[in-house]
C-alpha positions as a Markdown table, in Angstrom:
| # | Residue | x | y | z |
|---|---|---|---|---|
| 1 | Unk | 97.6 | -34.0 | 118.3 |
| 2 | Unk | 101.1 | -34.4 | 119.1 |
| 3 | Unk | 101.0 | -36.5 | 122.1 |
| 4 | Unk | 102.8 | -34.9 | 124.7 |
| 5 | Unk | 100.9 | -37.3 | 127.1 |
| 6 | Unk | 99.9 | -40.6 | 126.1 |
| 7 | Unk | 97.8 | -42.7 | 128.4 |
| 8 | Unk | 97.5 | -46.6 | 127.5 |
| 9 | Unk | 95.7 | -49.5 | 129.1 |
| 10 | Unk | 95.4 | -47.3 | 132.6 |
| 11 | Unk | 93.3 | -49.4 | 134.9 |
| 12 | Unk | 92.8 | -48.7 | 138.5 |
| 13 | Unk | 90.6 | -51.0 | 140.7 |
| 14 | Unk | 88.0 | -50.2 | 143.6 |
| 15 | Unk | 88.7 | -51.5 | 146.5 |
| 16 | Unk | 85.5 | -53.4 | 147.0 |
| 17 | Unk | 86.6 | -55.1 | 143.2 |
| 18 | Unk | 83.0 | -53.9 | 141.9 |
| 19 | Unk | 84.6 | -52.3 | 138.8 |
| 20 | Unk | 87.2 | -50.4 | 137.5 |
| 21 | Unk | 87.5 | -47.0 | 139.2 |
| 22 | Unk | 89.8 | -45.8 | 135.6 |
| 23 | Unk | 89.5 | -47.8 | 133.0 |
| 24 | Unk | 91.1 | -45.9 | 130.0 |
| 25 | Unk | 92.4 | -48.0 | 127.1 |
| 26 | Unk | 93.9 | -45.0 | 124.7 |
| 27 | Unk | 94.4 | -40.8 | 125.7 |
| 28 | Unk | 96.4 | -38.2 | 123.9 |
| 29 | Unk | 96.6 | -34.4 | 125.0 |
| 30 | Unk | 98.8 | -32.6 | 123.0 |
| 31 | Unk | 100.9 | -29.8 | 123.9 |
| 32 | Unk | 99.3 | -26.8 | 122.8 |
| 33 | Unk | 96.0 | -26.5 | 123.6 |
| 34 | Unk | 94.0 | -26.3 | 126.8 |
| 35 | Unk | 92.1 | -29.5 | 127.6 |
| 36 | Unk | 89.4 | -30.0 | 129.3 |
| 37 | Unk | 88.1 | -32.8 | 131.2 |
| 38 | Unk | 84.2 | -32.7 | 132.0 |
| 39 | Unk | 81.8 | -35.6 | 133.4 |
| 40 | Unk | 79.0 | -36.3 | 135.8 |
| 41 | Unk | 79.9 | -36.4 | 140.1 |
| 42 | Unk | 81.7 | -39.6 | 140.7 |
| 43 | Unk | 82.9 | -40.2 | 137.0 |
| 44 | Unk | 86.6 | -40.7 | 137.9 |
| 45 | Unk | 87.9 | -37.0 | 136.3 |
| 46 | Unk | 90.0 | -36.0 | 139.6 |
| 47 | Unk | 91.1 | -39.7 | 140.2 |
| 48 | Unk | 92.4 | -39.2 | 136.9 |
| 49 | Unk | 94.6 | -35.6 | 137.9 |
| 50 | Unk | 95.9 | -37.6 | 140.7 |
| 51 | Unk | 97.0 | -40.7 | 138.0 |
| 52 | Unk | 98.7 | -37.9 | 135.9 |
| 53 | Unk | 100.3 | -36.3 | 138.8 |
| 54 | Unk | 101.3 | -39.5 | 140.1 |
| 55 | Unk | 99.8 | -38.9 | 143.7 |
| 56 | Unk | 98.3 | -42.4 | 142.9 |
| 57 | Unk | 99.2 | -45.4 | 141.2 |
| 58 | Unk | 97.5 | -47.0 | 138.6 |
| 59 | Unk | 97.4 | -51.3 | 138.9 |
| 60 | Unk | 98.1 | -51.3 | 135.4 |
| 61 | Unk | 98.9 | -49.5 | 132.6 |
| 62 | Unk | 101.2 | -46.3 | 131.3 |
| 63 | Unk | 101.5 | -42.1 | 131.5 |
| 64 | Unk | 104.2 | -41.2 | 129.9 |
| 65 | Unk | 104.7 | -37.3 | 129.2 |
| 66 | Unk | 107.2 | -36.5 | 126.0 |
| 67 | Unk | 109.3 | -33.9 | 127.0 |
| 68 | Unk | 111.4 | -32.0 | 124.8 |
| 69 | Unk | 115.1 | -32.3 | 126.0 |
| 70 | Unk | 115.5 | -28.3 | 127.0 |
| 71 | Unk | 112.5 | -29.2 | 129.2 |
| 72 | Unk | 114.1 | -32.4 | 130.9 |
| 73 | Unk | 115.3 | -30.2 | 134.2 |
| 74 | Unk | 112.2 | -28.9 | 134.5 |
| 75 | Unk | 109.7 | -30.5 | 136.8 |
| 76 | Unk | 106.8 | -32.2 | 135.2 |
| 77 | Unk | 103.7 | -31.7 | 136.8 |
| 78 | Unk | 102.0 | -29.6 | 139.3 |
| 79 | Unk | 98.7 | -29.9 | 140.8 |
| 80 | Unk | 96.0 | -27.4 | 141.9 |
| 81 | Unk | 93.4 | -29.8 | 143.8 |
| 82 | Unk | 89.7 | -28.8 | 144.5 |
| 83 | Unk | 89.7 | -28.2 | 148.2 |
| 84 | Unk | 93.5 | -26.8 | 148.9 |
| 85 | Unk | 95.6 | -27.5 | 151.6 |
| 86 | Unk | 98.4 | -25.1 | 153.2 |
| 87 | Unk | 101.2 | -25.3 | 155.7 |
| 88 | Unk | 100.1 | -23.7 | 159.0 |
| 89 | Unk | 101.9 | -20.3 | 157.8 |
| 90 | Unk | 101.7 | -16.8 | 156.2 |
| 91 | Unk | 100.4 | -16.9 | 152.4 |
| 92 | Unk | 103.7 | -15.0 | 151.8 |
| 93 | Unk | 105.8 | -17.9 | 153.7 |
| 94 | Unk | 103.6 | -20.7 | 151.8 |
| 95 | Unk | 104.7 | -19.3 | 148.7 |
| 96 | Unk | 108.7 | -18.8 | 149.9 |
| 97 | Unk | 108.1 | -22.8 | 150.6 |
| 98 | Unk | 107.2 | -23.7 | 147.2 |
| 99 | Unk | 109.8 | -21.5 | 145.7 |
| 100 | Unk | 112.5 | -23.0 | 147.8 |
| 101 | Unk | 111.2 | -26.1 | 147.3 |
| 102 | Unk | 111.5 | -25.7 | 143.9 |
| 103 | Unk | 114.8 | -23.8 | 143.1 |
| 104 | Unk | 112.9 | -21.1 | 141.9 |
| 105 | Unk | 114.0 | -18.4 | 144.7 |
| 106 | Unk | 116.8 | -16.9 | 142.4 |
| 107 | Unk | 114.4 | -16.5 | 140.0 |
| 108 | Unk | 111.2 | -15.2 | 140.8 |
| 109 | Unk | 110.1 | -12.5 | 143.3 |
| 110 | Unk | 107.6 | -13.4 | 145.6 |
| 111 | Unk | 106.2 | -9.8 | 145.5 |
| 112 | Unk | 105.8 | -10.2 | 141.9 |
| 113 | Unk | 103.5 | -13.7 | 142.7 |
| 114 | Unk | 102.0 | -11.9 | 146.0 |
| 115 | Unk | 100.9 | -8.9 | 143.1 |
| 116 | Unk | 100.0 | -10.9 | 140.0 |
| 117 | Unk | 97.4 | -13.0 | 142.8 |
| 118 | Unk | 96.3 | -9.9 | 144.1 |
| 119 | Unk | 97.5 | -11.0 | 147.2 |
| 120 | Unk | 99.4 | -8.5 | 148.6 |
| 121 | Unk | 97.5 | -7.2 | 151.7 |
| 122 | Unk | 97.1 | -10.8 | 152.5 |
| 123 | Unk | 100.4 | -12.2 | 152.4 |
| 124 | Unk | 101.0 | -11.6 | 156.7 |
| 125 | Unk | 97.7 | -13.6 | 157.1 |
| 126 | Unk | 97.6 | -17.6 | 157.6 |
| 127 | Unk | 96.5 | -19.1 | 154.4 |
| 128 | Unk | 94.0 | -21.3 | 156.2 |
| 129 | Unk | 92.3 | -18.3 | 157.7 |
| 130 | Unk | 92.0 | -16.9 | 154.0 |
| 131 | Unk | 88.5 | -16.3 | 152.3 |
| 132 | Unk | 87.3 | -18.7 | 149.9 |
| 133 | Unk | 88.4 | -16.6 | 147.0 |
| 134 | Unk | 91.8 | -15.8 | 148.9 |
| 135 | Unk | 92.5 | -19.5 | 149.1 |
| 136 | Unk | 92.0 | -20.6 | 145.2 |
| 137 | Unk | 94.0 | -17.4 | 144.2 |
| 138 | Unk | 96.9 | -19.0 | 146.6 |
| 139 | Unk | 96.5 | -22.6 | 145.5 |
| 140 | Unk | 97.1 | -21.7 | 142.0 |
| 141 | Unk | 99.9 | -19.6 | 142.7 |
| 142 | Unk | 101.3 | -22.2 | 144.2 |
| 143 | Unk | 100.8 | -24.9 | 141.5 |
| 144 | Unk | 102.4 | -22.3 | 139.1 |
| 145 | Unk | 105.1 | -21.6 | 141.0 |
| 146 | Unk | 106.7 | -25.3 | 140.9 |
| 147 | Unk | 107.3 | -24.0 | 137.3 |
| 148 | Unk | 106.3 | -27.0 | 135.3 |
| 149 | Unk | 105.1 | -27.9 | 132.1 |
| 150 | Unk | 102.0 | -29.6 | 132.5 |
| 151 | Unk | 99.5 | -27.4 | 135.2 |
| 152 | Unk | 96.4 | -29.9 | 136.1 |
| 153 | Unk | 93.4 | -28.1 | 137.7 |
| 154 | Unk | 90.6 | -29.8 | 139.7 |
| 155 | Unk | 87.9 | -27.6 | 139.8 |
| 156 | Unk | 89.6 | -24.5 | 140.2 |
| 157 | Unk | 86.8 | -21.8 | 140.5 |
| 158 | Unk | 84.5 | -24.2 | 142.5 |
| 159 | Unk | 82.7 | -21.9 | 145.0 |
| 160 | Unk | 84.3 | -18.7 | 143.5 |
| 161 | Unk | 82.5 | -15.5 | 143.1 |
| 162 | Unk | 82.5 | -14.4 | 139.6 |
| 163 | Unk | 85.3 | -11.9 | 140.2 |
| 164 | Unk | 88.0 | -14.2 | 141.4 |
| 165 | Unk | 86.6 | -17.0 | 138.5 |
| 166 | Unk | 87.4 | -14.1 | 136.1 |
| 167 | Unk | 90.4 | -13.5 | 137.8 |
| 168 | Unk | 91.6 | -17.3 | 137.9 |
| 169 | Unk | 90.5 | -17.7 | 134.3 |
| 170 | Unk | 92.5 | -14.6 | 133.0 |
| 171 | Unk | 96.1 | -16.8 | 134.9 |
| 172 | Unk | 95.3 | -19.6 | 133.3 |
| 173 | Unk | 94.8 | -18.2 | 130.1 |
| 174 | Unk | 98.1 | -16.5 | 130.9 |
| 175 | Unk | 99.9 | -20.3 | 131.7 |
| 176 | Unk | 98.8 | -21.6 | 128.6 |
| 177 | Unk | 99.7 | -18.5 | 125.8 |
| 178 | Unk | 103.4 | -18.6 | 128.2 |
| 179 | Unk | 103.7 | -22.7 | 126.5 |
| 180 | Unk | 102.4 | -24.1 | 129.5 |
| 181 | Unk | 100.2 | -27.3 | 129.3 |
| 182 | Unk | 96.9 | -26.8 | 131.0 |
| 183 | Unk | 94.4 | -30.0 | 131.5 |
| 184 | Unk | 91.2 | -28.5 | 133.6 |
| 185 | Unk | 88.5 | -30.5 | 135.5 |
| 186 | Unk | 85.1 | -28.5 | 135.5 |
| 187 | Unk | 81.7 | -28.8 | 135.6 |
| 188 | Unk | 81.4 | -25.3 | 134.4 |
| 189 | Unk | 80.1 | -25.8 | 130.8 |
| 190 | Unk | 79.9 | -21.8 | 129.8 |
| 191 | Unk | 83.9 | -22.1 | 131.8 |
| 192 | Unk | 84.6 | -25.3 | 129.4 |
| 193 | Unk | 83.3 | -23.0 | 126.2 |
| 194 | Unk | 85.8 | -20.2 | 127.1 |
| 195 | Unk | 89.0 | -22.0 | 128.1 |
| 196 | Unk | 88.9 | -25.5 | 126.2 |
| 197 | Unk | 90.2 | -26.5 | 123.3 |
| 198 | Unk | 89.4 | -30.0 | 123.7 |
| 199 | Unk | 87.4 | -31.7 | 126.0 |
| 200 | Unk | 87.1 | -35.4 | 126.8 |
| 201 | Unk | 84.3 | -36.8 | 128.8 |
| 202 | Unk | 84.7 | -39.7 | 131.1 |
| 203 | Unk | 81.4 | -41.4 | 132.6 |
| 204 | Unk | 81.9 | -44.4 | 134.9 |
| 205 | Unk | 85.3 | -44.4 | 134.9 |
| 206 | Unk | 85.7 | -44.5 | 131.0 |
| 207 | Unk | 86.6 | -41.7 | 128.4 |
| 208 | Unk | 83.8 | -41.7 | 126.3 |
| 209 | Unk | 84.5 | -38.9 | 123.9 |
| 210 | Unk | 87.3 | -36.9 | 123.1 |
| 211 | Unk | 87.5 | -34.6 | 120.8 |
| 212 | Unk | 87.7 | -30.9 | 120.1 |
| 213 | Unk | 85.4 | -28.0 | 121.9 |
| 214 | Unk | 83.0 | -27.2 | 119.2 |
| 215 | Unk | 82.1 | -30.9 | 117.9 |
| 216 | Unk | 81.9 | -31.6 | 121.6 |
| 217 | Unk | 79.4 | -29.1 | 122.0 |
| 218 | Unk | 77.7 | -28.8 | 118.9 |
| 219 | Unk | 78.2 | -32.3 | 117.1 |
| 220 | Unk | 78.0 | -34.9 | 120.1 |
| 221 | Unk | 75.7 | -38.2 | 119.7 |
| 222 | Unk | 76.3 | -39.6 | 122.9 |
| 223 | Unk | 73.3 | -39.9 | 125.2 |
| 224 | Unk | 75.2 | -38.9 | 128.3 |
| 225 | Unk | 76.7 | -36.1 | 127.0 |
| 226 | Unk | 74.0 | -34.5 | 125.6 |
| 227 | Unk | 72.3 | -35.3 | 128.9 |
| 228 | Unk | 75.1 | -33.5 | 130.7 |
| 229 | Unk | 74.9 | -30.4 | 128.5 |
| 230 | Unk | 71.5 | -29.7 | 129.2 |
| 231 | Unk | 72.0 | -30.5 | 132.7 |
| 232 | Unk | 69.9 | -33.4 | 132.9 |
| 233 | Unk | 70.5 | -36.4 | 136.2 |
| 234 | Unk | 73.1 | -38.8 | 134.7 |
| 235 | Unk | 73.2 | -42.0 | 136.1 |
């Protein structure tokens, strides 16, 4: 790996001080691949997005991303979260936001996002009046339009029919060949097996394994994970 985010002593503590919500001593992703983060309910896997994204603050420890200096205008981090959340406007208008937002007006056509989300008969509509489907297309084409390197998914097919998870899938896939870095939460093993490079599995707030996709899968010796793959309770 070439570390392109490095993750050291990152601690974050529950409110009721019972233990350590994160508790994550060493973590490299590198730049290339697609990553994947998997784990039970509860584990700590979107806690950890947020830490990344720096919607939350750990009480100790480091992220630090490596960027190359052609990359140093370029913002860092986007986030698509598992249950979105749009301004009280027109899909087409929540995207101008973002693009404004972002500097990225000049540059990109909203048409061009409104057609590549399959969005277009849509775009008049308020986003929070969108179908389910309708809403996760959006939220990613949102998170993509901030233009950053690193593109951190929570869950982003949860509740999707299998054409839009086909649809997401084939965008992300998209990202990551463009040189974007893609780190995915899912639950979706078969999902995992066809986006992933590497996967890294946190139980109880704790990375457990990380390593690549097939070893992973095929190689594994941990208890939980091997409980998780074959869907058994993990507690």
């Amino acid at each position: 790996m070439d570390n392109f985010i490095t993750i050291k002593n990152l601690i974050l503590f529950s409110n009721k001080g019972k233990r350590n919500l994160i508790d994550i001593p060493n973590l490299q992703f590198d730049s290339k691949s697609i990553s994947v983060i998997m784990g039970p309910n509860g584990a700590g896997k979107s806690l950890l997005l947020n830490l990344i994204q720096g919607l939350i603050l750990p009480n100790e420890g480091t992220i630090k991303v490596n960027l190359f200096p052609k990359d140093e205008n370029q913002k860092k981090v986007s986030i698509m979260m598992q249950k979105p959340c749009f301004l009280r406007r027109t899909t087409e208008q929540n995207i101008q936001f973002v693009l404004e937002l972002n500097n990225e007006k000049r540059n990109v056509s909203i048409l061009d996002i409104l057609e590549r989300f399959e969005l277009i008969t849509q775009k008049k509509i308020l986003a929070n009046k969108l179908s389910g489907g309708e809403k996760q297309r959006l939220s990613l084409a949102l998170a993509i339009s901030t233009n950053s390197k690193i593109l951190l998914l929570d869950e982003p097919t949860a509740n999707a029919d299998p054409l839009t998870t086909i649809k997401i899938e084939k965008i992300i896939k998209e990202e990551a060949i463009a040189g974007k870095k893609i780190i995915l939460v899912t639950h979706n093993i078969p999902q995992a097996k066809r986006l992933g490079q590497d996967i890294a599995f946190i139980h109880k707030g704790k990375v457990i394994e990380h390593c690549r996709k097939t070893d992973f899968l095929n190689r594994s010796k941990i208890k939980e994970i091997n409980q998780f793959l074959k869907g058994d309770i993990i507690i």
